[in-house]
N, C-alpha and C positions, 0 to 999 in steps of 0.2 A: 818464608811462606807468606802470601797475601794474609793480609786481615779477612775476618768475619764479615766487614762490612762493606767488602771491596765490591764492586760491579762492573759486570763481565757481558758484552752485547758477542751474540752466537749468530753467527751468519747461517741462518738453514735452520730447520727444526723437524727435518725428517730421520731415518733409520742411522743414518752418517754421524747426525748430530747429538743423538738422544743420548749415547754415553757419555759426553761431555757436557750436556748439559745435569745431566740426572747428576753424574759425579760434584761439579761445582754446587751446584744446590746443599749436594750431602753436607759437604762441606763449610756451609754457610754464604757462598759467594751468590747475591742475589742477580739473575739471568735476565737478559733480555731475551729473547728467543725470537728472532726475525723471518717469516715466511710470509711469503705470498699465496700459499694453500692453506686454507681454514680449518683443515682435520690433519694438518700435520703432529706427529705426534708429541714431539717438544713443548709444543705449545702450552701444554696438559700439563708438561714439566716446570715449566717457569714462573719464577716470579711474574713477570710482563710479559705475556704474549704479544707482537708486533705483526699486525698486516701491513707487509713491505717486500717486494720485490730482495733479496740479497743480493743482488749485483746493480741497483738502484743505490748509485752512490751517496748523491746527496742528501736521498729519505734517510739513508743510515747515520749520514753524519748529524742529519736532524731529530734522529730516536738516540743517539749516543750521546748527544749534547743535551738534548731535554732530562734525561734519564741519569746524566754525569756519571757516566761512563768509566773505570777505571783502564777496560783496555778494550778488546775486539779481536776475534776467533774462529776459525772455520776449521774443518775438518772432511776428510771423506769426499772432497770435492775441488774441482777445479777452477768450475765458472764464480765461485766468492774472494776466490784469493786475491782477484785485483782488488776489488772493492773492499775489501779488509785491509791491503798496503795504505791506498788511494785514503779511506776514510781515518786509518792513524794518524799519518801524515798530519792531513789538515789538522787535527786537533792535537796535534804532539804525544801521541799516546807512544806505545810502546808497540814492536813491532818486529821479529824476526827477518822480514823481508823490505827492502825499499821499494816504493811503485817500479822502480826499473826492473827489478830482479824477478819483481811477482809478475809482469808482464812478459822476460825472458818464460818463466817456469810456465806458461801458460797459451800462449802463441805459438803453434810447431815451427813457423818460417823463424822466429827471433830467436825460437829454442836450438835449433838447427845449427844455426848460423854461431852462437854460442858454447854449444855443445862441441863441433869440432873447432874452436880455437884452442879452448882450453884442453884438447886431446882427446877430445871423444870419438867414439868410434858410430857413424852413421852411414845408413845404407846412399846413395848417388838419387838425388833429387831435385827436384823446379817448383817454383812457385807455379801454380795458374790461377788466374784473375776471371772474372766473369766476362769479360772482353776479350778476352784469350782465345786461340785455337789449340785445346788441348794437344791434338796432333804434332802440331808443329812446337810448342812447349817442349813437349817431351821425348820429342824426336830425338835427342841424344840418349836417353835411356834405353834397358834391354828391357823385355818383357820377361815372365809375367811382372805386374806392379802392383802396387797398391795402394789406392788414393783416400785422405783423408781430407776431412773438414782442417781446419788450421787450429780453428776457435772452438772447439766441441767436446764432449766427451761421451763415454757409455757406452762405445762404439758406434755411436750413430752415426750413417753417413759414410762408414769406412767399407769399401771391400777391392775384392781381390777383383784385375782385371788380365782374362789371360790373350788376349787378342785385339789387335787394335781399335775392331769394328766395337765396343764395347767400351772405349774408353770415354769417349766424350758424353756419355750418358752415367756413366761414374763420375765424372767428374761434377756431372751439374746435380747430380746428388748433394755430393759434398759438399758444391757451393751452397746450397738451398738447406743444409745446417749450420753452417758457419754464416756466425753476426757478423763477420766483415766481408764475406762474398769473396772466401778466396780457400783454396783449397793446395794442399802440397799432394806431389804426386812423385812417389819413392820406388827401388826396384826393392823385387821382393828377395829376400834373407833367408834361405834354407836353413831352419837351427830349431831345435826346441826353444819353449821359453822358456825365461826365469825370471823374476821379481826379487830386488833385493829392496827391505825396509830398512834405513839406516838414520841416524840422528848426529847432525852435527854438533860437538861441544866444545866449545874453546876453540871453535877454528877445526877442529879433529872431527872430518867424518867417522864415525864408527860405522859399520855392518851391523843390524843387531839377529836379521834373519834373511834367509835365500831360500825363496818358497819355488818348489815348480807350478807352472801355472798351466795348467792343464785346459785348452780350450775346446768349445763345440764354433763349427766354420761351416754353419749352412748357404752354399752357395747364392748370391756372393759375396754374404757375408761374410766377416771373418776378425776372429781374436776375439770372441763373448769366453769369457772366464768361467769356468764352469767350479773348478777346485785351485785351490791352494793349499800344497801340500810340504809341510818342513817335515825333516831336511830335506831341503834340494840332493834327489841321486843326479839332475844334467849337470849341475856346474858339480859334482862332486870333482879333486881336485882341479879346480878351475877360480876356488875361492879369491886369489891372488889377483886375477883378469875382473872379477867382482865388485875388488874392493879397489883397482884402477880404476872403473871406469867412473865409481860411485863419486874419486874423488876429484873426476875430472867434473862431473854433475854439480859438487859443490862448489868450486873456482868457478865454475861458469859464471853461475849465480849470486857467487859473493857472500855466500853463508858463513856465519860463525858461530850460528846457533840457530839449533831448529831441523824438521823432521826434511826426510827424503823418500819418494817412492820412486822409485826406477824399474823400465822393464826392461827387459833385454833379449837378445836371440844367441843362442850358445850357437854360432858356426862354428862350422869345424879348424877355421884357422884364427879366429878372435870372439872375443864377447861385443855383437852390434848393439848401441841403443837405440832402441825402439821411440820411447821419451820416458822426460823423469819429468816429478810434480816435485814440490816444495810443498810438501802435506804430507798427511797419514793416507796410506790408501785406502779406498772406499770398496775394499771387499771385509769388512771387518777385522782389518788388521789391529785396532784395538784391544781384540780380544785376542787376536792369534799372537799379535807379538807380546803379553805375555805367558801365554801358553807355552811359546817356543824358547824364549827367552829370559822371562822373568824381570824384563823390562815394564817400567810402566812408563807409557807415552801418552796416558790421559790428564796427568796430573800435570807432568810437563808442559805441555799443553797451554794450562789455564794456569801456571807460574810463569811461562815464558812469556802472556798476555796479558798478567795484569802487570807484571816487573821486568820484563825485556831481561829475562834469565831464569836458567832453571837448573836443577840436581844435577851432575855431574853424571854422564855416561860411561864406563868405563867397559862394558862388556864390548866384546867384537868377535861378528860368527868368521871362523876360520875353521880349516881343515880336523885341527884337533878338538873342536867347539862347532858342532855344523848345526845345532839345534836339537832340542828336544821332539818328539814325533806326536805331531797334531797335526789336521788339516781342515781347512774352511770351504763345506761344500756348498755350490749351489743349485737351485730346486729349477727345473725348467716343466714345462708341461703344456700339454698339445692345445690348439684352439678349442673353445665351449666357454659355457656361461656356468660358472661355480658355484655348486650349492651346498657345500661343506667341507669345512677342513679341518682333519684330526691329525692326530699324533704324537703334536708336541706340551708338554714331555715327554718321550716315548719311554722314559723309564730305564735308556739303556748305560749299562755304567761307563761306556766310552763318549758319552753326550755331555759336554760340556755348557751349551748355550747354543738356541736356535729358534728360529720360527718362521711363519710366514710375512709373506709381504701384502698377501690378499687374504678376502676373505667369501664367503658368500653375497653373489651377486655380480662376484667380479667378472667382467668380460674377458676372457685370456684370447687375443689372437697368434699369430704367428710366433716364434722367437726369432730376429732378426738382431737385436741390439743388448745390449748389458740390461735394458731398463726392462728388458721383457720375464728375466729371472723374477720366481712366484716366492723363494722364500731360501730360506739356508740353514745350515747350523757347524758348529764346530766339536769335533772329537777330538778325543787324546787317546794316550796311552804308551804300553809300556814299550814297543817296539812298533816299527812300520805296519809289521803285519797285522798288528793288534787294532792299530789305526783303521786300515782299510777294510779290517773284516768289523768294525764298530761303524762306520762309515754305513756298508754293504746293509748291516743289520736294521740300521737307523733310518735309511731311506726306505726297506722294504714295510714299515711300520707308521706310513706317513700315507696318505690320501687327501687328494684336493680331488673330491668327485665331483660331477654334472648330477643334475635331477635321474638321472638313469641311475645311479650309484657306479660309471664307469669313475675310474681314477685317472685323471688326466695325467699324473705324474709319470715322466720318463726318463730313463739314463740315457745319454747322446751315446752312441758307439766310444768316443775318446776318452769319455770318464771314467772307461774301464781300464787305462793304460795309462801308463806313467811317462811313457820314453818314443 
């Protein structure tokens, strides 16, 4: 275990990052807390609150060396993980990933290219560049597709495109999210999701949970997470194709230690990867995976950051071990300007942890992207059924009204189904 007086720079200081930081504080570990939003809420958490860009390499390496630094941390995110490798590095900290591997985990064209060497399974794709003729790019693929940014996350910038006349306006979407102006464009994968969280130790991917990941796909959008729900019933027996693919995710990458998010598409004749990160997922998996699992990956965490090692994993979800029944909903709700939000506590005994992400004043417009979710919480309980009707109870006792006292809040048709 790190010492009391070790220090620990946290790349982010929003919803992603406040378990980690609030945790290491309890702990004694004094935080830097790095953001470039001035009410983020870490901030409030930390010893040093930092106005800084987190993916602004060199301010970091400039706030972790003024500040002597024991190690450097992200979570819940994609766009820090370079600048968390990139910023070890230079100052010889400690570090689960090397700039190569965090760049693999983070680039869909590098991750791609990586992911099926080392036996992954990917749907038939092309790079397009901003100088590109989409058309002619991807003239070797079927339709429908689905193009993303390269460099992005939240869903922004990704959607479905089902006709040609519609592609090259997709694609300059994507390029106009993505910081390097290039966008992949994939055929689309007929399958449910599924999300497996797994932690590498000793070299040994472990599985720790296999959540379904249940989406709302307003055209053209598409893949905004609405629930995560253990145990996965789509990969129910399929755990085996699960925990291949997971371990083809960690040879890519080079891991011998350290977390894994993975999503996948269950076809009917294999498990496709969608992409994996090299982090905790950023739907509150902190809290679900130990809800589901009884794993703690928060502490892990901020031991593998400040000493490049941490506790031994030994659990792995499998057929006979598929998870305990919890699930992580999230709160979507219609356009209007927000004049109050209740509920949470709502008091209910399947209500684990939850809340919003806005508050009064907020502007809600359309939901297009993962960033337009208003808020969340997670249930437990003692079977599925118990889950989903705690779930069920939990949202009907929640309000984010307008000045009208209308409740903006709404369940997407798909939230009410599993498969």
């Amino acid at each position: 275990m790190p010492a009391d007086s070790s220090r620990l720079l946290v790349l982010g200081a929003g919803r992603h990052q406040v378990p980690l930081i609030t945790r290491a504080e309890e702990r004694g570990i004094r935080v830097v807390a790095v953001s470039y939003l001035p009410d983020d809420l870490g901030k409030a958490l930390a010893t040093w609150p930092a106005d800084a860009s987190a993916i602004d390499t060199a301010a970091v390496v400039g706030l972790a060396a003024t500040h002597d630094v024991d190690g450097i941390v992200t979570t819940g995110t994609d766009m820090a993980v370079v600048t968390m490798a990139d910023a070890a590095a230079a100052l010889g900290l400690p570090c689960y990933l090397s700039p190569q591997s965090a760049r693999l985990a983070t680039d869909k064209i590098l991750m791609t290219a990586a992911l099926e060497t080392a036996g992954g399974n990917r749907p038939r794709n092309v790079e397009v560049g901003a100088a590109d003729d989409p058309s002619q790019v991807a003239a070797g693929l079927r339709f429908p597709l689905v193009v993303k940014p390269c460099d992005s996350q939240g869903q922004r910038g990704i959607t479905r495109v089902d006709e040609p006349e519609g592609l090259a306006d997709s694609v300059a979407a994507a390029i106009e999210e993505s910081r390097t102006s290039r966008a992949i464009v994939e055929e689309f994968v007929t399958g449910p999701e599924i999300t497996a969280s797994a932690w590498v130790s000793n070299g040994d991917p472990h599985v720790l949970m296999v959540t379904d990941r249940v989406t709302y796909n307003p055209p053209p959008s598409i893949g905004i997470a609405i629930r995560h729900v253990s145990p996965s019933r789509r990969a129910a027996g399929r755990l085996a194709e699960v925990t291949e693919q997971v371990n083809a995710v960690a040879g890519a990458y080079q891991m011998s230690e350290g977390p894994l998010y993975v999503q996948m598409l269950a076809a009917a004749d294999r498990m496709v990867l969608v992409e994996a990160g090299a982090r905790i997922g950023g739907g509150h998996e902190t809290d679900l995976i130990p809800a589901a699992c009884g794993v703690d990956v928060i502490d892990r965490m901020i031991d593998l950051a400040l000493t490049g090692s941490a506790e031994p994993v030994t659990h792995h979800c499998d057929e006979d071990s598929p998870g305990a029944p919890a699930l992580v909903e999230f709160l979507l709700a219609r356009p209007g300007e927000v004049a109050a939000a209740n509920g949470f506590p709502t008091g209910d005994p399947g209500e684990v942890a939850g809340g919003f992400y806005v508050g009064p004043g907020h502007i809600q417009g359309p939901t297009i992207n993962s960033l337009d979710r208003v808020g969340w919480f997670l249930a437990a309980g003692p079977d599925s059924g118990a889950v989903l009707a705690a779930a069920a109870r939990i949202h009907g006792r929640l309000t984010l009204a307008d000045a009208g006292g209308t409740n903006l809040l709404f369940l997407a048709e798909s939230d009410l189904v599993l498969g």
